[in-house]
PDB file with SEQRES, HELIX, SHEET and CRYST1 records, atoms N, CA, C and O in Angstrom:
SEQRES   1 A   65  UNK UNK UNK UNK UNK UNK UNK UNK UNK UNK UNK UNK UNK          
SEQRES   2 A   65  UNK UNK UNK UNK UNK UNK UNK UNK UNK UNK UNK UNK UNK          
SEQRES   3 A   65  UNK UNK UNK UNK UNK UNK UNK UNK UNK UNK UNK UNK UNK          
SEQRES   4 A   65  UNK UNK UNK UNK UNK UNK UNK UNK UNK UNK UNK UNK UNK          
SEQRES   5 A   65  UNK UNK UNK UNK UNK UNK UNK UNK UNK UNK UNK UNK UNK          
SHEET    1 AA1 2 UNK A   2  UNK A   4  0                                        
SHEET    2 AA1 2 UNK A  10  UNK A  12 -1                                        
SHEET    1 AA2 3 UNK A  34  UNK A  35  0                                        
SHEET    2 AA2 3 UNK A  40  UNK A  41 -1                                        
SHEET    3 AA2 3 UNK A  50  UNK A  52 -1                                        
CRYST1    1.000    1.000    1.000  90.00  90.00  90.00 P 1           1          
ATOM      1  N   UNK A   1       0.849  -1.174   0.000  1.00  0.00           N  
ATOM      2  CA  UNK A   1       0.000   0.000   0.000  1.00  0.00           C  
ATOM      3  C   UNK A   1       0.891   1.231   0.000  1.00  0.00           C  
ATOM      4  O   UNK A   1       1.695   1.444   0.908  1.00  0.00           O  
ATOM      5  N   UNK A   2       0.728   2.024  -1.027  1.00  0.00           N  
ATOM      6  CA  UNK A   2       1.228   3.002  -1.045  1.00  0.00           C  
ATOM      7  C   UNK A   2       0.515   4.310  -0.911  1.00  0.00           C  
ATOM      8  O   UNK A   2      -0.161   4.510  -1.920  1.00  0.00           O  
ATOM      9  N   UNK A   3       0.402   5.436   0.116  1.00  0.00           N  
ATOM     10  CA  UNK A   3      -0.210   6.526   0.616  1.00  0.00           C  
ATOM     11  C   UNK A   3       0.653   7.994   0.440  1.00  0.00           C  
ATOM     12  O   UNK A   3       1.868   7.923   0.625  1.00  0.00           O  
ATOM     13  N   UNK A   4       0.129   9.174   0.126  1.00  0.00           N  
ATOM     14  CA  UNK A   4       0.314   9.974  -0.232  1.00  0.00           C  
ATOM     15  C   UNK A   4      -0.259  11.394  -0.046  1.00  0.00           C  
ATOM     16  O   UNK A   4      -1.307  11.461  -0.688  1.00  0.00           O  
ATOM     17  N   UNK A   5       0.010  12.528   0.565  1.00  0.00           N  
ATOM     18  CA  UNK A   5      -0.596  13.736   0.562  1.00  0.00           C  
ATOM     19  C   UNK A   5       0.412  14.736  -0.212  1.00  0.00           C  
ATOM     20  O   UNK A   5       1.633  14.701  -0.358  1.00  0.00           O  
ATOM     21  N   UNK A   6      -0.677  15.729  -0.694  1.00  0.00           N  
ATOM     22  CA  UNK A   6       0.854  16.961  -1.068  1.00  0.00           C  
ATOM     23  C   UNK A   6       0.993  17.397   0.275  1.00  0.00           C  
ATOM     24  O   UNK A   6       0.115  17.413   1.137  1.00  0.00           O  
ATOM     25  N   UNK A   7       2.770  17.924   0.424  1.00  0.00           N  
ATOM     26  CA  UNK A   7       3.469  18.435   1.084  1.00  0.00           C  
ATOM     27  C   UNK A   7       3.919  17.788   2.251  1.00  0.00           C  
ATOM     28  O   UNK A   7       4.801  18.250   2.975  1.00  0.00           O  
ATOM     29  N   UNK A   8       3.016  16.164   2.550  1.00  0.00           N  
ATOM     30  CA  UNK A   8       3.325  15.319   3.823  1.00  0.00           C  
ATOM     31  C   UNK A   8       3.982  13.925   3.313  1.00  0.00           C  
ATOM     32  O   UNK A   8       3.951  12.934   4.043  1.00  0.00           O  
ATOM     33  N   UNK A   9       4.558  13.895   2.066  1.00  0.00           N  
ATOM     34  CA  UNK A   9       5.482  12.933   1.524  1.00  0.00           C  
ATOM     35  C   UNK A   9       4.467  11.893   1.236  1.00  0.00           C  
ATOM     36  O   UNK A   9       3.254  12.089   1.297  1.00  0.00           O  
ATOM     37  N   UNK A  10       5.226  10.402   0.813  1.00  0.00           N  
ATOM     38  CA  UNK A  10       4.733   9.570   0.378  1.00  0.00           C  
ATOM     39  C   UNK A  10       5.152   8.333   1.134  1.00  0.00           C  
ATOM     40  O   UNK A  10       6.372   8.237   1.006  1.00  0.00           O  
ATOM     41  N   UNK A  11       4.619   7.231   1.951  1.00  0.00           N  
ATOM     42  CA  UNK A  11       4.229   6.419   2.627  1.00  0.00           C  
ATOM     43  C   UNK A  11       4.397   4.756   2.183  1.00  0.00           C  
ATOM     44  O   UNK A  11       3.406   4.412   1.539  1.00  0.00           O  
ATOM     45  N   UNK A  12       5.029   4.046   2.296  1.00  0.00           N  
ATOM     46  CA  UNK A  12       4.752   2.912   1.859  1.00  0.00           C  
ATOM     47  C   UNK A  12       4.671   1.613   2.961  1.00  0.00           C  
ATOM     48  O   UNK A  12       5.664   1.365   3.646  1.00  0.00           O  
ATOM     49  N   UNK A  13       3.396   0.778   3.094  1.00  0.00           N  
ATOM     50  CA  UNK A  13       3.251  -0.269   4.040  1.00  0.00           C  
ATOM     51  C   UNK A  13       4.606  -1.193   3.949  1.00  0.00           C  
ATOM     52  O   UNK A  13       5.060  -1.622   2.888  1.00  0.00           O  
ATOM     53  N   UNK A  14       5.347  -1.495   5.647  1.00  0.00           N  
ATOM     54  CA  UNK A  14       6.307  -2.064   5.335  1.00  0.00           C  
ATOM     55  C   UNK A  14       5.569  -3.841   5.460  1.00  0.00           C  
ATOM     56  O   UNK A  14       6.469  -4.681   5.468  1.00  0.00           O  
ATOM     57  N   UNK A  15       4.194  -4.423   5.546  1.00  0.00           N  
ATOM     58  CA  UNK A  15       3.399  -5.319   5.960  1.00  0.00           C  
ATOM     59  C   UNK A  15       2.855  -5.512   5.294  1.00  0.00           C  
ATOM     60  O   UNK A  15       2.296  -4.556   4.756  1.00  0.00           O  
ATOM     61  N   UNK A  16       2.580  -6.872   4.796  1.00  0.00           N  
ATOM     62  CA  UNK A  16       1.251  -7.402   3.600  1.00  0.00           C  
ATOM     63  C   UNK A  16       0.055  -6.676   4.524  1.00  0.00           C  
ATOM     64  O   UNK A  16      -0.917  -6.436   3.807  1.00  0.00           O  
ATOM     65  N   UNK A  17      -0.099  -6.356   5.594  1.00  0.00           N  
ATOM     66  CA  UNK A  17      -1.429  -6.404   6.898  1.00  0.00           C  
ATOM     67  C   UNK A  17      -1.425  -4.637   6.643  1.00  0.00           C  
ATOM     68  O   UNK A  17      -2.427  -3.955   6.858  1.00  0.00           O  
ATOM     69  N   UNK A  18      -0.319  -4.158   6.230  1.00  0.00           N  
ATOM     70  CA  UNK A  18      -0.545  -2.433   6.780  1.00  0.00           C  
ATOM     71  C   UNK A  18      -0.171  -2.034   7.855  1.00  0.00           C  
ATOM     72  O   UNK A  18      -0.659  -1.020   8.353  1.00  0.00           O  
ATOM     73  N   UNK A  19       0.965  -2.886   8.565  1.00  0.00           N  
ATOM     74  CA  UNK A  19       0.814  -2.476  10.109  1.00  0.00           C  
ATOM     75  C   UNK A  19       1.306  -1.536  10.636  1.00  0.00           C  
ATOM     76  O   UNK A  19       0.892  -1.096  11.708  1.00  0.00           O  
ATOM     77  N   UNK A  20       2.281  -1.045   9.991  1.00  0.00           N  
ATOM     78  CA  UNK A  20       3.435  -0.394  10.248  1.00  0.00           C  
ATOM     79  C   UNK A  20       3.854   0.279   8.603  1.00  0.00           C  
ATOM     80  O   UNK A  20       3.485  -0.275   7.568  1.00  0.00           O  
ATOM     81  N   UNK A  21       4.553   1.359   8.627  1.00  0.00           N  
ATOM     82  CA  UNK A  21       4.970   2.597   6.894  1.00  0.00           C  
ATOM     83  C   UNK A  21       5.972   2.757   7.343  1.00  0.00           C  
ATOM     84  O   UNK A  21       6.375   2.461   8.468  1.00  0.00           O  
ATOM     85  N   UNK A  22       6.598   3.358   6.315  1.00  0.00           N  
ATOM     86  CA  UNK A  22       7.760   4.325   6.366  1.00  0.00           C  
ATOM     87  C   UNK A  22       7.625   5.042   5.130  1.00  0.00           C  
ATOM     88  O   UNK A  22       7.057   4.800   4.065  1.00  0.00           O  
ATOM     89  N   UNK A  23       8.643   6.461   5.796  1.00  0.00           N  
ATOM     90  CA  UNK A  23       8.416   7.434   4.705  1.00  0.00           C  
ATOM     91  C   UNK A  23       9.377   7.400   3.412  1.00  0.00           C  
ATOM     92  O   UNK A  23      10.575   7.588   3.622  1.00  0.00           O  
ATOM     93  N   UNK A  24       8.971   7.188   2.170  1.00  0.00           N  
ATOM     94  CA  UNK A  24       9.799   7.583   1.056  1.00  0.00           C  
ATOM     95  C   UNK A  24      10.875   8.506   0.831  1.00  0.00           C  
ATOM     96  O   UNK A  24      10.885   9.703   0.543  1.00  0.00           O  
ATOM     97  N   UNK A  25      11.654   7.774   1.006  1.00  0.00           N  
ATOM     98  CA  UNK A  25      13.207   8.998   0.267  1.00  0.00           C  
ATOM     99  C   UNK A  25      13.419   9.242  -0.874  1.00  0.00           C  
ATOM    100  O   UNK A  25      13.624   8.186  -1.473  1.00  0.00           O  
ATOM    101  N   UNK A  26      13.492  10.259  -1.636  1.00  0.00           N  
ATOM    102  CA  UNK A  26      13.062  10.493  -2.895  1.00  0.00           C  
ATOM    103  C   UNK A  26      14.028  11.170  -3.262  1.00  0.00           C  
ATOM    104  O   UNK A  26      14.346  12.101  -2.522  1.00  0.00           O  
ATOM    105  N   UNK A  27      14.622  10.999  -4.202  1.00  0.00           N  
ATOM    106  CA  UNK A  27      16.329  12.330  -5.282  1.00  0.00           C  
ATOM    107  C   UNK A  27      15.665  13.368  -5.424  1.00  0.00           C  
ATOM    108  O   UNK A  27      16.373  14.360  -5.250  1.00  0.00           O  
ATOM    109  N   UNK A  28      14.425  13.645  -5.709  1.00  0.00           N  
ATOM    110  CA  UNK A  28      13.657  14.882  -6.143  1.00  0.00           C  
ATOM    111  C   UNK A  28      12.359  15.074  -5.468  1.00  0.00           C  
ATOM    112  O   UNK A  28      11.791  14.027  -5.160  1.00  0.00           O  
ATOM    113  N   UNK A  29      11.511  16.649  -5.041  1.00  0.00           N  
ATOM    114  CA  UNK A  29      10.505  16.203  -4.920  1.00  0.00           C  
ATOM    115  C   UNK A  29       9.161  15.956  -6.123  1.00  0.00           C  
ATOM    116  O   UNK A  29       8.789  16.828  -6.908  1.00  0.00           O  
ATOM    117  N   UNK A  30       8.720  14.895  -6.046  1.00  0.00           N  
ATOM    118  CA  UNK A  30       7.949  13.978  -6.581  1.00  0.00           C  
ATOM    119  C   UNK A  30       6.264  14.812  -7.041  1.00  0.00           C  
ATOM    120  O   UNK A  30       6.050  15.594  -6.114  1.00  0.00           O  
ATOM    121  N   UNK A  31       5.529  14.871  -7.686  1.00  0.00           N  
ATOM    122  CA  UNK A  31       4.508  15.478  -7.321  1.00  0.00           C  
ATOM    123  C   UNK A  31       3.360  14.502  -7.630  1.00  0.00           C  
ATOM    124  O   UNK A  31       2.144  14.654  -7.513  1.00  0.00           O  
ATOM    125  N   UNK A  32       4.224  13.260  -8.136  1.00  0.00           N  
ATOM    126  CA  UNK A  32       3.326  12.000  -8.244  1.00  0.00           C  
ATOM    127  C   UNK A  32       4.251  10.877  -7.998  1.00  0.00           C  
ATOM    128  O   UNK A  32       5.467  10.857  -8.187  1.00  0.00           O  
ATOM    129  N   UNK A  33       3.438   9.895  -7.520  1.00  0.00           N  
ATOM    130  CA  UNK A  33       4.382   7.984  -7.723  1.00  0.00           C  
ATOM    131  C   UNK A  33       3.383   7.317  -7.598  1.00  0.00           C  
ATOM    132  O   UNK A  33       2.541   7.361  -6.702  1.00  0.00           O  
ATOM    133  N   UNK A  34       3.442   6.626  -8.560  1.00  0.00           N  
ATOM    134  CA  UNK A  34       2.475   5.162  -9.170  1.00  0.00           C  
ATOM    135  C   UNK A  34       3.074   3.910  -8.688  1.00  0.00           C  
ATOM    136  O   UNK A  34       4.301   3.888  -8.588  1.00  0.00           O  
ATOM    137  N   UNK A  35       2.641   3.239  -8.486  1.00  0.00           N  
ATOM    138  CA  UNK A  35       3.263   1.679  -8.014  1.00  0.00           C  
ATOM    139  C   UNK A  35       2.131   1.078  -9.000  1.00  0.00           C  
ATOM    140  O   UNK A  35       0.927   1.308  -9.112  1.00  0.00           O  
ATOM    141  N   UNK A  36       3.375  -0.128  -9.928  1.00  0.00           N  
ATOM    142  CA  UNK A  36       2.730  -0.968 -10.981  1.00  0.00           C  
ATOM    143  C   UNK A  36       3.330  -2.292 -10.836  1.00  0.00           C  
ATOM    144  O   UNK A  36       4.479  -2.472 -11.240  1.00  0.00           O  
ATOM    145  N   UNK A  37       2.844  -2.977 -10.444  1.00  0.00           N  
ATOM    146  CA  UNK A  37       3.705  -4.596 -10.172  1.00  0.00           C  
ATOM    147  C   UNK A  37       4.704  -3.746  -8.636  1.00  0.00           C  
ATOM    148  O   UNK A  37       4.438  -2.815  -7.876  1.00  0.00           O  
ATOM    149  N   UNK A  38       5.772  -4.599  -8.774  1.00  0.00           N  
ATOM    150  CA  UNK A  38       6.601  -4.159  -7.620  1.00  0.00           C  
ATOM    151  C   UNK A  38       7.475  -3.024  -8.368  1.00  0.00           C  
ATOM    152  O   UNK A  38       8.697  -3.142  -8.275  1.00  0.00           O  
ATOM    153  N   UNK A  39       7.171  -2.389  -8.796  1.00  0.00           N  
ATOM    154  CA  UNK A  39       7.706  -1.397  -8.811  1.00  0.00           C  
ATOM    155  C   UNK A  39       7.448   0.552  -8.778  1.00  0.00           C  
ATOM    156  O   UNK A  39       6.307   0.866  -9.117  1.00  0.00           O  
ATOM    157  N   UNK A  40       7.999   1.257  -8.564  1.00  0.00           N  
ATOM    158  CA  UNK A  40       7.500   2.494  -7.837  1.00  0.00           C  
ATOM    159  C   UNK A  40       7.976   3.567  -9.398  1.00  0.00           C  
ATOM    160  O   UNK A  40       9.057   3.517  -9.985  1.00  0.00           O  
ATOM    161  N   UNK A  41       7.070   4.244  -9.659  1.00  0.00           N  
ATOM    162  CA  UNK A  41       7.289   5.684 -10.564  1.00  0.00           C  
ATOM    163  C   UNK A  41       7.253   6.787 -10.202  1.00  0.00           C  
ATOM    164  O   UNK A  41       6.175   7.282  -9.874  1.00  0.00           O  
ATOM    165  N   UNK A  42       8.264   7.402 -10.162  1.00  0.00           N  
ATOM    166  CA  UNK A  42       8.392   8.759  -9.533  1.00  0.00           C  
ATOM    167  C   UNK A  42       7.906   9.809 -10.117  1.00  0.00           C  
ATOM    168  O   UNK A  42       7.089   8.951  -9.784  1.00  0.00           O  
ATOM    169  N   UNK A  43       7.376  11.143 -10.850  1.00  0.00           N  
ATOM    170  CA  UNK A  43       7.496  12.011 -11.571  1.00  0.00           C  
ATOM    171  C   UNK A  43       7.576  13.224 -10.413  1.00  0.00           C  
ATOM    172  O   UNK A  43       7.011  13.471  -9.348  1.00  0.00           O  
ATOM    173  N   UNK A  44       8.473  13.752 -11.140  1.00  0.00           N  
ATOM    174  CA  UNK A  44       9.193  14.917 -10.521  1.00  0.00           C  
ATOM    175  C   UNK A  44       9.148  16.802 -11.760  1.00  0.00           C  
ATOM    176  O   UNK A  44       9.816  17.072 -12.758  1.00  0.00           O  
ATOM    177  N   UNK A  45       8.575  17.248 -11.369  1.00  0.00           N  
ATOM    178  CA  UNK A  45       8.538  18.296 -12.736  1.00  0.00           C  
ATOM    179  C   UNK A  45      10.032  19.061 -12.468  1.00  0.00           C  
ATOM    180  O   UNK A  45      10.558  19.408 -11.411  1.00  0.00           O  
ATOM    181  N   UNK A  46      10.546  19.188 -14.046  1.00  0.00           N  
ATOM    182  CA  UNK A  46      11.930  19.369 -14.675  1.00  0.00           C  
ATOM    183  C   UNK A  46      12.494  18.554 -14.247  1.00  0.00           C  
ATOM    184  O   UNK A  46      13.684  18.780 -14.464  1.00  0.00           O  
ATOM    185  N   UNK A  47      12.280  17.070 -13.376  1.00  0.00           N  
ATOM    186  CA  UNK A  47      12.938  16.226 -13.327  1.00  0.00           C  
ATOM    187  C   UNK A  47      12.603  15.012 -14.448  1.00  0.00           C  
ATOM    188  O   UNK A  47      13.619  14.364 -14.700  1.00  0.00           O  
ATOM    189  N   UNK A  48      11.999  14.784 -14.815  1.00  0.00           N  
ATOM    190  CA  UNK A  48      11.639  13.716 -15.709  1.00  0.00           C  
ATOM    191  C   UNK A  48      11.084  12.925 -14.676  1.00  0.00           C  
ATOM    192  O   UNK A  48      10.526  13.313 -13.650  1.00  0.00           O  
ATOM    193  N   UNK A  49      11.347  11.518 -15.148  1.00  0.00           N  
ATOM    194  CA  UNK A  49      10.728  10.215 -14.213  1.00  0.00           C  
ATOM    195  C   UNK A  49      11.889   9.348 -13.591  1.00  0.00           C  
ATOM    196  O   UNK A  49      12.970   9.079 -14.113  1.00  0.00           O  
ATOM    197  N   UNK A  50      11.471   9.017 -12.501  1.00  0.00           N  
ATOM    198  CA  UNK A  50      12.203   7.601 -11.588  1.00  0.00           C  
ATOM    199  C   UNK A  50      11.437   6.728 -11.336  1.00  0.00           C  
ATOM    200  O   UNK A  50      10.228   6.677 -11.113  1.00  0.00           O  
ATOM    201  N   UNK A  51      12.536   5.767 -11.405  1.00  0.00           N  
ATOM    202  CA  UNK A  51      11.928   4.313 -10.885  1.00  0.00           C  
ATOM    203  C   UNK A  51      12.832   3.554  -9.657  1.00  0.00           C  
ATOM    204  O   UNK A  51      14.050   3.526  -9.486  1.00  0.00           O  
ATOM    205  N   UNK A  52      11.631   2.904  -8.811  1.00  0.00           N  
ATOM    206  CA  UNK A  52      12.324   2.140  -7.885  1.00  0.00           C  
ATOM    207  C   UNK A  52      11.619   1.113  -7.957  1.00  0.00           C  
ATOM    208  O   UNK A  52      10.391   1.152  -8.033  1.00  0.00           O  
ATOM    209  N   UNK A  53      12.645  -0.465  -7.934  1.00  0.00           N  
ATOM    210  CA  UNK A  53      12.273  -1.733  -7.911  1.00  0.00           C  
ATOM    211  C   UNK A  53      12.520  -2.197  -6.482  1.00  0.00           C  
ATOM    212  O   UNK A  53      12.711  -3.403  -6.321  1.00  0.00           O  
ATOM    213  N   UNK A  54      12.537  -1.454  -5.511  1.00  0.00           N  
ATOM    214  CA  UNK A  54      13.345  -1.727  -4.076  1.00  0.00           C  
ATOM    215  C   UNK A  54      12.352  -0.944  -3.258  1.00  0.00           C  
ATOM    216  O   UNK A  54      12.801  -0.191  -2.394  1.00  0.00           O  
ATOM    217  N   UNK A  55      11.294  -1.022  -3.404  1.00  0.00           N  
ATOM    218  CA  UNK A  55       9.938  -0.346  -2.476  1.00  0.00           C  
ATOM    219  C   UNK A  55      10.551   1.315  -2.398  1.00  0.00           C  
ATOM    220  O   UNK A  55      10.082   2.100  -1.575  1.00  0.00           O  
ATOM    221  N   UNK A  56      11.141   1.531  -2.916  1.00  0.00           N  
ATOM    222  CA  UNK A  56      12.206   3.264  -2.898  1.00  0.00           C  
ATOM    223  C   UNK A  56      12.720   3.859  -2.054  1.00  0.00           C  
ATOM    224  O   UNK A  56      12.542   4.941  -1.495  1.00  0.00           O  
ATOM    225  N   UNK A  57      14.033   2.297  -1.934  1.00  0.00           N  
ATOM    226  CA  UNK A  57      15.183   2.350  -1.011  1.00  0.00           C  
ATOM    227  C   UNK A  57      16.302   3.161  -1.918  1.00  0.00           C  
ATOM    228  O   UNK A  57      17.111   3.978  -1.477  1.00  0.00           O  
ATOM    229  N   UNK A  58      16.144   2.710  -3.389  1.00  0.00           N  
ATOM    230  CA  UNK A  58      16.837   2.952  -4.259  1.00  0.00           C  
ATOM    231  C   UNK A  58      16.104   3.499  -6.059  1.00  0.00           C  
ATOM    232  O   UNK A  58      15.507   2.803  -6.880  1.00  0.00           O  
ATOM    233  N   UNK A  59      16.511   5.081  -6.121  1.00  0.00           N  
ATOM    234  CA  UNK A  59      15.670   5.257  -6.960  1.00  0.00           C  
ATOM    235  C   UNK A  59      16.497   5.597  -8.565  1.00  0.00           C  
ATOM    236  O   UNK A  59      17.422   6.407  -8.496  1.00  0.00           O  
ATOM    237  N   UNK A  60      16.245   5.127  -9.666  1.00  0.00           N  
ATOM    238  CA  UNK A  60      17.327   5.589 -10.981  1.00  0.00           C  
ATOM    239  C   UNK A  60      16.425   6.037 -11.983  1.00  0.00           C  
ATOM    240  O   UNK A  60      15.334   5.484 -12.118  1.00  0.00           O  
ATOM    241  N   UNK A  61      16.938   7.413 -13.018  1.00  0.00           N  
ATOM    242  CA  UNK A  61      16.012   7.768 -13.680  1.00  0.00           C  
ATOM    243  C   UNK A  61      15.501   6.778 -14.630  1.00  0.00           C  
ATOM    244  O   UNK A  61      16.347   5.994 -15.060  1.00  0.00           O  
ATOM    245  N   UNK A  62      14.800   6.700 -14.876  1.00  0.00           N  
ATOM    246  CA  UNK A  62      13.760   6.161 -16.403  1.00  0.00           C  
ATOM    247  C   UNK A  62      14.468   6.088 -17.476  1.00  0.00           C  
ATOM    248  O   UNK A  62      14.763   6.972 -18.281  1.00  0.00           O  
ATOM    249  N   UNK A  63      14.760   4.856 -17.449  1.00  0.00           N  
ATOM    250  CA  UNK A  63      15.184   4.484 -19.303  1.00  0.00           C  
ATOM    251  C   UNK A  63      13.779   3.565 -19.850  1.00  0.00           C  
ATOM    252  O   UNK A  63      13.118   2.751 -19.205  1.00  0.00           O  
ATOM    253  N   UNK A  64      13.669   3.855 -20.746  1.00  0.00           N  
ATOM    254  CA  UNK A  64      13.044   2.646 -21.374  1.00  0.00           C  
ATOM    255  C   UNK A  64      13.716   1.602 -22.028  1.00  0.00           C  
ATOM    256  O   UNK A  64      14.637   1.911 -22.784  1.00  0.00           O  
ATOM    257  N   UNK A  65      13.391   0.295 -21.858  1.00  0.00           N  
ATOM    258  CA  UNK A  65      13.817  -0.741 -22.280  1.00  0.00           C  
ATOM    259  C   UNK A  65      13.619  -0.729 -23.700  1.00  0.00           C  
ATOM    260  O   UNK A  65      13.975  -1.691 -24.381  1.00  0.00           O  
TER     261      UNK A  65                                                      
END                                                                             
């Protein structure tokens, strides 16, 4: 589960249950992130896009395959 307000960061359940979050560390601030499969999309304006495959322990810009 991933949770989100503007200006109070972005949230991710560290629990299949929800029991417990932590807050997202982000290279930029974000003004959106999508989670699609296990992985996290960042968009950042004049930043382009990031991705994290690591719940967004670890974030690298957007290449396309």
């Amino acid at each position: 589960l991933l949770i989100g307000e503007r200006d109070a960061g972005y949230w991710l359940a560290d629990t299949p249950a929800n029991a417990s979050f932590h807050r997202l560390e982000t290279p930029a601030a974000f003004d959106e992130i999508v989670p699609l499969g296990r992985t996290l999309y960042g968009i950042a304006d004049g930043e382009g896009m990031w991705t994290s495959k690591d719940g967004g322990r670890n974030w690298a810009p957007y290449e396309e395959a």
